[in-house]
C-alpha positions as CSV (number, residue, x, y, z in Angstrom):
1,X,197.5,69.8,131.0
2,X,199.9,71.0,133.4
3,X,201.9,74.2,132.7
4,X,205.2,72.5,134.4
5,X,206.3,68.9,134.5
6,X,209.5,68.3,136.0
7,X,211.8,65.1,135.9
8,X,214.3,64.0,138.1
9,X,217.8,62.6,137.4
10,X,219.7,60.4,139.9
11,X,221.9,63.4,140.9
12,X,219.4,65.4,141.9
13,X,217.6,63.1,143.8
14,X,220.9,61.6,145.5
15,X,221.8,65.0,147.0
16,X,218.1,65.1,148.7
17,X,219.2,61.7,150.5
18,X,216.2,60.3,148.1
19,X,213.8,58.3,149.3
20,X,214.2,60.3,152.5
21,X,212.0,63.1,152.4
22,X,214.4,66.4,152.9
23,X,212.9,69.6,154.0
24,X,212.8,71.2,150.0
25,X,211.9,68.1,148.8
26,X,208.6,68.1,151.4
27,X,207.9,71.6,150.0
28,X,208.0,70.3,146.4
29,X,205.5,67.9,146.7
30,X,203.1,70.3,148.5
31,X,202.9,72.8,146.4
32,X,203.4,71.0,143.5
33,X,199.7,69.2,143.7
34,X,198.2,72.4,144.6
35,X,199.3,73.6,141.3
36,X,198.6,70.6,139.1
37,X,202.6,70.1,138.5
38,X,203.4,66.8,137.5
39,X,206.6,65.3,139.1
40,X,207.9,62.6,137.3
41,X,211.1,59.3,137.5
42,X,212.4,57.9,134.7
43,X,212.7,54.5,134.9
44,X,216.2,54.3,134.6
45,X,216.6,56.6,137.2
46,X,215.2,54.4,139.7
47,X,217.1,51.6,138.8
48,X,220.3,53.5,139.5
49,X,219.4,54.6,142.7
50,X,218.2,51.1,143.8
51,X,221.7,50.0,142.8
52,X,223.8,52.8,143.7
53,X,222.0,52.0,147.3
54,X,222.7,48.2,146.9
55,X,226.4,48.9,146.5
56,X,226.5,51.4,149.8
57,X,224.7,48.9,151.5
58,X,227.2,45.8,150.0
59,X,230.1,47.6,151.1
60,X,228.9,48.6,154.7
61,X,227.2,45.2,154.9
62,X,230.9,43.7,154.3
63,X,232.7,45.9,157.1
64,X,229.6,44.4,159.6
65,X,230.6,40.9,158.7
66,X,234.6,41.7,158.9
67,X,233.9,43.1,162.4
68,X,231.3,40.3,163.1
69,X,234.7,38.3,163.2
70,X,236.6,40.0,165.5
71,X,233.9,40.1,167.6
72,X,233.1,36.1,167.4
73,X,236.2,35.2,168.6
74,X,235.2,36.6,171.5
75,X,231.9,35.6,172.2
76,X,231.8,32.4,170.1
77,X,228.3,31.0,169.7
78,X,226.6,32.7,172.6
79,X,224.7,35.6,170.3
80,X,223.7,35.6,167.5
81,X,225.7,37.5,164.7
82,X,224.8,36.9,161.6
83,X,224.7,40.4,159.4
84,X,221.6,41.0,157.5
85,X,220.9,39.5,154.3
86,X,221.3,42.1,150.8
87,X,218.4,41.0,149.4
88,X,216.2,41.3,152.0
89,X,217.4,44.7,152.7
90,X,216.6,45.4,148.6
91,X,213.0,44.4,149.5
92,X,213.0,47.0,151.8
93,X,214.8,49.8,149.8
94,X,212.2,48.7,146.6
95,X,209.0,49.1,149.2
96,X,209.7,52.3,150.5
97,X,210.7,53.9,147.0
98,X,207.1,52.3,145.7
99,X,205.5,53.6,149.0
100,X,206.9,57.5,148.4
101,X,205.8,57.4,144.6
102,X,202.3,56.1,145.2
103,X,201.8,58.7,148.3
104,X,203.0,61.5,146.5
105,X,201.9,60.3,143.0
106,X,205.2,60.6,141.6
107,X,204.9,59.2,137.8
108,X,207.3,56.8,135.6
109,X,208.5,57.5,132.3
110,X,209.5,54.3,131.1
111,X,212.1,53.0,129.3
112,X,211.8,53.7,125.6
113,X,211.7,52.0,122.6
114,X,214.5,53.0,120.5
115,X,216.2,50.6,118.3
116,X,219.8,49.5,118.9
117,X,221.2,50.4,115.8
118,X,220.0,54.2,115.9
119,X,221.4,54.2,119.8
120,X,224.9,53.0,118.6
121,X,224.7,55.6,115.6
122,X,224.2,58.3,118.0
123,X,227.0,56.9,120.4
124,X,229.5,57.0,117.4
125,X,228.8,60.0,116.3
126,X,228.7,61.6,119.7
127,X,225.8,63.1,119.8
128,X,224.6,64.5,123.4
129,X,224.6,63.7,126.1
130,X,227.0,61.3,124.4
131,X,230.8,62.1,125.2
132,X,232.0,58.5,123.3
133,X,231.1,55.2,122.0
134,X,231.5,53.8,126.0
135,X,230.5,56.7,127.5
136,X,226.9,58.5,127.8
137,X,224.8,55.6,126.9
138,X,222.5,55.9,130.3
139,X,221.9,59.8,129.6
140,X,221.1,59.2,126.7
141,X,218.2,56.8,127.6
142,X,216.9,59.5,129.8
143,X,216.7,62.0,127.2
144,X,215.5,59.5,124.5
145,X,212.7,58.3,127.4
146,X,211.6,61.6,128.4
147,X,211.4,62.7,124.8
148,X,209.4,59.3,123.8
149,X,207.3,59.9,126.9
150,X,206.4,63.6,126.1
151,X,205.6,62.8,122.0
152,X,203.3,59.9,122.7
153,X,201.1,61.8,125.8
154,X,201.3,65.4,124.1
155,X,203.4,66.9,126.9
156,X,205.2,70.5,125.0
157,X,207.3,71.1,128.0
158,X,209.5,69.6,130.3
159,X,212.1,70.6,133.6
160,X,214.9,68.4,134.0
161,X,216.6,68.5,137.5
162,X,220.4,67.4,137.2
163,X,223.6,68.3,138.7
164,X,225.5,66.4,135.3
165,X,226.8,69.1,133.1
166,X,226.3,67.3,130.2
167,X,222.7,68.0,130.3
168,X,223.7,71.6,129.3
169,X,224.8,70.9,126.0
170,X,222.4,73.2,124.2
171,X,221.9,70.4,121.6
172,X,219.7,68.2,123.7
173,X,217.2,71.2,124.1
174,X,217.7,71.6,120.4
175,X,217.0,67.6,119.9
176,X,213.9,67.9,121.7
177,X,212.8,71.0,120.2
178,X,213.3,69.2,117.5
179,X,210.4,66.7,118.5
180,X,208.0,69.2,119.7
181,X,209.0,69.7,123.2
182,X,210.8,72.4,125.3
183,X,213.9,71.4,127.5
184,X,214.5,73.5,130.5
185,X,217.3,72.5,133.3
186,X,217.7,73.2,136.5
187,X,220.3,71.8,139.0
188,X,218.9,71.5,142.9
189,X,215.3,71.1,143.8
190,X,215.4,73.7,145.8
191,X,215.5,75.6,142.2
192,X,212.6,74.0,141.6
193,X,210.7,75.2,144.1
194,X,211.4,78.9,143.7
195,X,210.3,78.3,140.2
196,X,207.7,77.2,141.5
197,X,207.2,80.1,144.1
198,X,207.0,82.5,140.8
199,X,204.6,80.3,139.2
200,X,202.3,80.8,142.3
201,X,202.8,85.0,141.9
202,X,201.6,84.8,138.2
203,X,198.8,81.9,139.5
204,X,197.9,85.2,142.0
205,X,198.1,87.5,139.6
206,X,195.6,85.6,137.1
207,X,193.5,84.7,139.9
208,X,192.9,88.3,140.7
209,X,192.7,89.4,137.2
210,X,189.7,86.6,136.8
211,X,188.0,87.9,139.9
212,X,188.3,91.4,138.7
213,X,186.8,90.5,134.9
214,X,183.7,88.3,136.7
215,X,183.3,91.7,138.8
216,X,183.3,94.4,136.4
217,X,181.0,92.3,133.7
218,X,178.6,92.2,136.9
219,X,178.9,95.8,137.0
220,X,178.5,95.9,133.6
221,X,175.0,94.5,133.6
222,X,173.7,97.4,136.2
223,X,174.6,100.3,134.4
224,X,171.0,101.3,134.1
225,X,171.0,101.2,138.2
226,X,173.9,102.5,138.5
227,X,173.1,105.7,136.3
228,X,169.5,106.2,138.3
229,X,171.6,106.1,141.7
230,X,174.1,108.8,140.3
231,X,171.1,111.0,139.2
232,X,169.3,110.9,142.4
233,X,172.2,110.2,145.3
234,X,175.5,111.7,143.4
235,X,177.1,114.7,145.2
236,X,180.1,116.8,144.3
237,X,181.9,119.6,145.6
238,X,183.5,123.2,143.5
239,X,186.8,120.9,144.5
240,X,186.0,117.8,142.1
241,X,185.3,120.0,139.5
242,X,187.8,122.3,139.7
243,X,188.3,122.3,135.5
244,X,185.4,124.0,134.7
245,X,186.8,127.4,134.7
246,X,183.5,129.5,136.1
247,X,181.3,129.5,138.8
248,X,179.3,126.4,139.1
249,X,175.8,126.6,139.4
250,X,174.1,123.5,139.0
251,X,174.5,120.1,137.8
252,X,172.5,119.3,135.5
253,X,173.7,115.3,134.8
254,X,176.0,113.0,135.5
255,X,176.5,109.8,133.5
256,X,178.1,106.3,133.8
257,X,181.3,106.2,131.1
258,X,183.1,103.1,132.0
259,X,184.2,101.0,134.8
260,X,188.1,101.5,135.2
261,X,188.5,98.8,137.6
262,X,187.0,96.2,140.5
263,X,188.0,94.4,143.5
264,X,185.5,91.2,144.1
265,X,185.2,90.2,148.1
266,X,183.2,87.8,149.9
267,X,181.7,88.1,152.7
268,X,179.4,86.0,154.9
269,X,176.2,84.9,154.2
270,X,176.5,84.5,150.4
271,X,177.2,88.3,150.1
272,X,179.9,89.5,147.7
273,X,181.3,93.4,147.7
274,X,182.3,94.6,145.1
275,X,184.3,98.0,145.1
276,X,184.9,99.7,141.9
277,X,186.4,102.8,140.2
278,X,185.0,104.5,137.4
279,X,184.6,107.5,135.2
280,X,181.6,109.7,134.7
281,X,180.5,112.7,132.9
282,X,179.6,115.5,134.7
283,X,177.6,118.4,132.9
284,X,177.2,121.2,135.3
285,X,175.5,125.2,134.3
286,X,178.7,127.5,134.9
287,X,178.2,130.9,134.6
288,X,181.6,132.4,132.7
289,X,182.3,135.8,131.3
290,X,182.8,137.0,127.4
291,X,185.9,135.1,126.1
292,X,185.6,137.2,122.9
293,X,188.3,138.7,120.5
294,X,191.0,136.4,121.5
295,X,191.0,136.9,125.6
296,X,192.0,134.3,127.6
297,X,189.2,132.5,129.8
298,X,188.9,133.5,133.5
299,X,191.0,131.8,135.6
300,X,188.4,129.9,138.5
301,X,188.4,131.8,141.1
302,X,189.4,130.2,144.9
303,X,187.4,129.2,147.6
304,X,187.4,131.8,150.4
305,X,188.3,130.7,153.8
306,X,184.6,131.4,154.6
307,X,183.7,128.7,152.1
308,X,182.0,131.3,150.1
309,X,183.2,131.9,146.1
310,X,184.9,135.2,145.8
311,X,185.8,136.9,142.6
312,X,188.7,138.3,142.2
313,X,187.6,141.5,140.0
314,X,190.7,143.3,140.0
315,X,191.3,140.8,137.4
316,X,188.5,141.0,136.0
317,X,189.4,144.4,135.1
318,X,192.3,144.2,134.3
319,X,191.3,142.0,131.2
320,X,188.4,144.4,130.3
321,X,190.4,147.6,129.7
322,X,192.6,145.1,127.1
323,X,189.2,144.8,125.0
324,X,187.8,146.3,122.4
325,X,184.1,146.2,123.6
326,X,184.1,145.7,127.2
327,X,180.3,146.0,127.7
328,X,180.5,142.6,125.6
329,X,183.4,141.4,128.0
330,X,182.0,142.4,131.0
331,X,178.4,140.7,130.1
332,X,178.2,137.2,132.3
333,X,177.1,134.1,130.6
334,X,175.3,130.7,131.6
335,X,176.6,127.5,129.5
336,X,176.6,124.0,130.2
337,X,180.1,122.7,130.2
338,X,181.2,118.8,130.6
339,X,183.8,117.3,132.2
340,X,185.0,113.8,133.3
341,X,185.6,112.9,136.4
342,X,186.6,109.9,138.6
343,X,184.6,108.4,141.0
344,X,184.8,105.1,143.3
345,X,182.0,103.3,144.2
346,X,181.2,99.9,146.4
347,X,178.2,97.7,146.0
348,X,176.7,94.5,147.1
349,X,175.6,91.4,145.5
350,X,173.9,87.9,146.9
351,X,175.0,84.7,145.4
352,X,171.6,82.4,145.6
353,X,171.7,79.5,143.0
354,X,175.0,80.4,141.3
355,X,173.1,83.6,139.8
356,X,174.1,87.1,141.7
357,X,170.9,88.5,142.8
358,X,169.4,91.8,145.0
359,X,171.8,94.3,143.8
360,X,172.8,96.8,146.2
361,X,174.7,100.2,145.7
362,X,176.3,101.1,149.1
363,X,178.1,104.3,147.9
364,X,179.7,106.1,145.3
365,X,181.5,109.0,145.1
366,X,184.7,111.0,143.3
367,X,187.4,109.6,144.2
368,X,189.0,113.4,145.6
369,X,186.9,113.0,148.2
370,X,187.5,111.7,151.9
371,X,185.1,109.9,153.8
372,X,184.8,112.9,156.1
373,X,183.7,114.7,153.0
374,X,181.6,112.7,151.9
């Protein structure tokens, strides 16, 4: 079912210069079947444009004939004047309406089927779009017709375009609320279609959100490959594992924890690339010195220009005249100490037979790293 389904009063459709197709009009219908969005005419509303086009036409018809005179006079019989017929020019009107619905598969609402008696209750007791017993009644076959139409083919929501205030009165949402189905108004078409513009955002938005679910669960079932590529091709430097607080030795693991997030491409040839970020633990052998008797840690000490690690042992000193036993303090120490860091990775995939085969890790490395560093 279609998130959106909007209806069209006479108003609306008169100020487009309906059945002319005008510029937002065009744009509606484009990116409205692109979207599933069902664009729909009440019945009603058709009749009154066919007659509110009838009476133009009557009336401009009429000044023809009146000038038709004048001119006859002066021509008499020689050409032939006679003005064009109304109902021929109905035919006309009646075809091209039919021809824009069926080629842009515009849908009726009928009239409905509400008896007489509960129509003239309403009327008398004003009820909206009612304003009096003589005034409102083709409003309120609209409403009545798209509220009919939306009960019997389980449609919850509805956008009415209409300049007529009436349609504001908070108590036809309420009526139709009342019957299961949301109300929503909006005045030009052109409304419409930046409604619609959002809708396409959040279609984005989910689109991208599906693509990045389908790619992570992919990732999801690698895990084993990806933990045997990160013990055998995974490289760090003292700068991605700058928390340690001591002077790295040697990594001794590093472990898949989750993927964080992925971006699904295609490419030619069936191929699909995947990048991806994630978070792994890191175990590394840091030799530290005592922390005992309440002494803060170490601070880690900077990378000389030279790239070499220097220690800064004034320092050093400093913090072992403060203790008690500084034999104790001074004695280095190996450990293994954990941390986590973030990495980002990219990896390719063939699609063969709907099933993603040949698994292929291009790279993956923390993400503080450039490419020149890599």
């Amino acid at each position: 079912m279609s998130k959106y389904n909007v209806v069209f009063d006479t108003s609306a459709l008169l100020s487009e210069n309906f059945p002319e197709m005008s510029a937002s009009f065009r744009q509606l219908f484009e990116t409205a079947e692109s979207l599933n969005i069902n664009l729909y005419i009440p019945e009603i509303v058709i009749r009154e444009l066919e007659q509110k086009f009838m009476d133009k036409t009557d009336e401009s018809i009429n000044k023809i004939k009146n000038e038709y005179k004048k001119l006859k006079k002066i021509v008499q019989d020689k050409f032939d004047l006679s003005a064009p017929k109304l109902e021929d020019i109905r035919v006309v009107y009646a075809k091209e309406v039919q021809n824009l619905i069926n080629s842009n598969k515009l849908r009726i609402i009928p009239m409905p089927s509400i008896k007489a008696d509960e129509l003239i209750d309403k009327a008398i007791k004003r009820v909206p779009p009612f304003e009096g017993a003589d005034k409102g009644f083709r409003d309120a076959m609209i409403i009545e017709s798209i509220i009919a139409y939306g009960v019997s083919n389980k449609i919850k929501n509805f956008v009415f375009v209409s300049f007529d205030k009436i349609f504001e009165n908070g108590e036809i949402a309420m009526a139709a609320k009342s019957k299961g189905i949301g109300f929503h108004l909006e005045k030009r078409i052109s409304d419409v279609n930046e409604m619609i513009f959002k809708l396409l955002g959040q279609v984005e938005q989910k689109f991208i959100k599906e693509r990045e679910k389908r790619a992570i669960a992919l990732l999801k079932t690698e895990e084993d490959e990806i933990n045997e590529y990160l013990k055998t091709n995974f490289e760090i430097t003292e700068y991605d594992i700058s928390g340690l607080h001591g002077i790295p030795l040697r990594m001794l693991e590093v472990k898949l924890v989750n993927i964080e997030s992925a971006v699904l491409e295609e490419k030619e040839d069936n191929k699909i690339g995947i990048s991806f970020e994630a978070k792994v633990t890191v175990t590394m052998l840091v030799r530290s010195f005592g922390l005992g008797f309440g002494l803060p840690e170490v601070r880690r000490f900077k990378i000389g220009e030279s790239g070499a690690t220097e220690i800064d042992y004034k320092r050093l000193l400093d913090y072992a005249f403060k203790a008690p036993d500084v034999s104790s303090f001074m004695q280095p120490v190996e450990v293994k100490k954990t941390i986590n860091i973030k990495v980002k990775g990219e990896i390719e995939v063939e699609l063969v037979e709907k099933e993603y085969k040949n698994f292929r890790i291009i790279y993956i490395r923390p993400q503080s790293q450039s490419l020149l560093g890599s």
